[in-house]
N, C-alpha and C positions, 0 to 999 in steps of 0.2 A: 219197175218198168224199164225196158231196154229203150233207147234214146241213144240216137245215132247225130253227132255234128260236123256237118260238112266243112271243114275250113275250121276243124276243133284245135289248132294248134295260133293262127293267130291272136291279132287284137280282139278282139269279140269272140271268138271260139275258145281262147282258153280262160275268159271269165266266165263262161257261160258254163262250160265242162263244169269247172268248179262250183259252179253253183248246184248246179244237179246232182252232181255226187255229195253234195252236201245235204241234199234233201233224198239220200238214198236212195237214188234210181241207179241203175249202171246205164256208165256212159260211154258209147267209143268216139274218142278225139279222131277224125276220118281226115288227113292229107293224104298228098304226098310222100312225107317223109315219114307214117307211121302204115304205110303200105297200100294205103284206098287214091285211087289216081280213077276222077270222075270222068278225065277226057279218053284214057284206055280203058278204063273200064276193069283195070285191074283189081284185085279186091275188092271188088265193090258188092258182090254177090253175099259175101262172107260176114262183110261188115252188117250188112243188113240182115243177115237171120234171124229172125223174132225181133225185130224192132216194130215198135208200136208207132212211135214219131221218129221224126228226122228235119230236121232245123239246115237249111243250108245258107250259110254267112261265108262260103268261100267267096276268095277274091281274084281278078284272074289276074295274070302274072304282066300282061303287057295294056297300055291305056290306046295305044293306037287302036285307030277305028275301027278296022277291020276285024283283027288280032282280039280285040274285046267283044267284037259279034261272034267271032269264030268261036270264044272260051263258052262264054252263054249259050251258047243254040248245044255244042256240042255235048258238053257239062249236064245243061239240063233235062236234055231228051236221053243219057243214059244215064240219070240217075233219075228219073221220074219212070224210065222202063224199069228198072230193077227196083224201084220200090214197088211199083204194081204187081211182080214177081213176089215179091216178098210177104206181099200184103199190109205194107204198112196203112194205117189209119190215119194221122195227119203231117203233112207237109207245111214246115212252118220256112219261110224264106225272110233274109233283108233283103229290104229295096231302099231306092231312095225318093222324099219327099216328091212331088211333082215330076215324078221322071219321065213322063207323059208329056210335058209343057214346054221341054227344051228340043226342039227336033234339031237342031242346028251341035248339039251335044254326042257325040259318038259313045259317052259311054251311058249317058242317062238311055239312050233309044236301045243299046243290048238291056239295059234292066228290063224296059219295055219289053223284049223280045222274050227276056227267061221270066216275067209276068205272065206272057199271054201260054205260053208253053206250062207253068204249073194252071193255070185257069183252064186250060183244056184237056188235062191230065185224066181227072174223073176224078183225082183222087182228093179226097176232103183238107183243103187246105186255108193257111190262115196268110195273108201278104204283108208286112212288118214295113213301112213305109217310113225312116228315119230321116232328119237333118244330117249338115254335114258333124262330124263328133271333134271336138272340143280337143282332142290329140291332133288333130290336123292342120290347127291352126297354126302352128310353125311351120307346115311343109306348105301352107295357101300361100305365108307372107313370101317365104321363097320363089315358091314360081309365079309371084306377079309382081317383081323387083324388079325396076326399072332404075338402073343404077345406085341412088341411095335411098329411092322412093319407093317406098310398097301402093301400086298404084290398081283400085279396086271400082269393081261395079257401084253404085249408088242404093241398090235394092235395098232389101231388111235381111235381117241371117238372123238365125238362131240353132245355135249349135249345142248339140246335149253330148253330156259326157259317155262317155265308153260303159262305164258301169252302169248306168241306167239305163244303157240298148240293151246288155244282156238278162237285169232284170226284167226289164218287160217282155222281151223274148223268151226266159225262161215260164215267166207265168203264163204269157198265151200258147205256149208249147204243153202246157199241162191241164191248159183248157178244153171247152170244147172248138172244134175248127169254126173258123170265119165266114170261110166260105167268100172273102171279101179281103177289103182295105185296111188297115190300122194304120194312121200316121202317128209320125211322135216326134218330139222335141223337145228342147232344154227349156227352159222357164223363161231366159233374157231374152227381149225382141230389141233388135235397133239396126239401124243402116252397118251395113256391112264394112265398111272404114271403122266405124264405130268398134265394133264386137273388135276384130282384131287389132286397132288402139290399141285397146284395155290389155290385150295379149302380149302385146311387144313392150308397154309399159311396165306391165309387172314384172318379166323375164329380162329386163334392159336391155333391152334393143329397140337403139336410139335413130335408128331408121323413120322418115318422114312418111307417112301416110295420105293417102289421097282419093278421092273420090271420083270416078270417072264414068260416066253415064254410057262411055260408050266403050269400058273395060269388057272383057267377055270373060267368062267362067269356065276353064277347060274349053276353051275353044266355042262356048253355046254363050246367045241372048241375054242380059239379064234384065227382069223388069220389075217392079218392085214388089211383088209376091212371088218368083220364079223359083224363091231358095226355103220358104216357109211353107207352114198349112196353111189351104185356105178355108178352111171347115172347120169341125170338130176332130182335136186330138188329143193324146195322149201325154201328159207333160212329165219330164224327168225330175226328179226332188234336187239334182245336185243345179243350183246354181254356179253363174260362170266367177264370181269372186272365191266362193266356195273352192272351186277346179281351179283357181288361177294360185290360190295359197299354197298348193299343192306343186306347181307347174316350175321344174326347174330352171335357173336363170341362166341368161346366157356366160 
C-alpha cells in the first residue's frame, strides 16, 4: 500500500516512515526538503498518486499566533484538496490532547482549526490526539526558566514518548478510519513540576523547580486536566524512567 507522510522527515515522521517500510508498504517521506511544500502546493499532486492513506504530523515552522493559524488553515485546505483529487481513503492527522480546552493557546486553537478542516473534508478520517512527547521536556524546562528556577503550571502532565506516537499512528493508519477522536498518552500521571523533576534530575540539571498555579503553558490557562485525557485513551508501553535511562545528560 502506498502511504504518503506529511512532515515524513521530522521527529514523528521519520519513525513513522521507518516503521512502515518495515512492514512493507511503500512510503513517501512528504517536506519540504524532499520536494512536497503543502503551503505551495508544489509536489504535492505527485506525491499523492495512488496513495491509499496519508498521515499528516507536519509541524509548522513559526509558534506565533497568527503565523501558526496561517500554516494550518493553509496546509490543510491544500492538502485535504489534493487528497480528494487523488482519491485517497484515509486521512490520519496528530493533534494535541485537549486542544479544544485551551482557547487562550494560539497554537492549540490552529490544531482546532486543522481538526475541524479534516472533519469537514468528507474524506474518511481518523484524529490522533497525543500528550506533550517526552523529547520536549528539555526545551519546556527552557522556556519557563525564570532565572535559576524552572517555574511551572501546577496541573498533571503526562508525556509519551516519541516512539509510541508513531506506533500507534502507524496501526491506526493501517486501520479502519475513525471517523473521530483517539487520545493517547504515556503511562506516568503526576503534577507537571513533578514529571519534569524527574527530567532535570536524571539528565543533571541542577536547576530548582517550582510550581505556579498561575504559570501559563505557551501563553494558555492551565488547570489541572488542561494537559491530559480526560476519558478513555490510548496508553504508550514506554514509561518515563524507561525514556529518562535513555535521555542524555547534560
Amino acid at each position: 500500500m502506498k502511504i504518503v507522510v506529511i512532515g515524513g522527515t521530522g521527529l514523528i515522521g521519520s519513525k513513522l516512515t521507518a516503521l512502515l517500510r518495515d512492514r512493507g508498504h511503500a512510503v513517501v517521506a512528504a517536506s519540504p526538503s524532499t520536494g512536497v511544500d503543502t503551503i505551495s502546493g508544489a509536489g504535492l499532486a505527485d506525491a499523492l498518486a495512488g496513495a491509499a492513506v496519508v498521515i499528516d504530523v507536519a509541524n509548522a515552522p513559526s509558534f506565533e499566533d497568527r503565523a501558526v493559524m496561517d500554516f494550518f488553515q493553509t496546509s490543510g485546505r491544500n492538502l485535504l484538496a489534493a487528497e480528494a483529487a487523488a482519491g485517497v481513503e484515509h486521512h490520519v492527522v496528530l493533534s494535541i490532547v485537549n486542544t479544544d480546552r485551551m482557547p487562550d493557546n494560539g497554537y492549540f486553537q490552529a490544531k482546532v482549526e486543522q481538526e475541524r478542516l479534516v472533519a469537514a473534508s468528507g474524506i474518511p478520517h481518523s484524529i490522533v490526539r497525543a500528550t506533550q512527547f517526552m523529547e520536549f521536556l528539555g526545551a519546556i524546562a527552557a522556556t519557563h526558566t525564570d532565572g535559576d528556577t524552572v517555574r511551572l503550571a501546577t496541573g498533571l502532565f503526562q508525556p509519551i514518548a516519541a516512539d509510541d506516537v508513531a506506533a500507534i499512528l502507524a496501526e491506526t493508519a493501517l486501520g479502519a478510519p475513525r471517523n473521530g477522536v483517539i487520545d493517547i498518552a504515556g503511562p506516568d500521571r503526576a503534577p507537571f513540576p513533578a514529571i519534569v523533576g524527574r527530567y532535570m534530575a536524571a539528565v543533571g540539571d541542577d536547576r530548582g523547580v517550582i510550581g505556579d498555579p498561575e504559570a501559563r503553558y505557551f501563553g494558555g490557562r492551565v488547570e489541572e486536566l488542561s494537559l491530559v485525557p480526560t476519558g478513555e485513551a490510548r496508553l504508550g508501553r514506554i514509561g518515563l524512567d524507561a525514556w529518562l535511562r535513555r535521555a542524555p545528560r547534560r
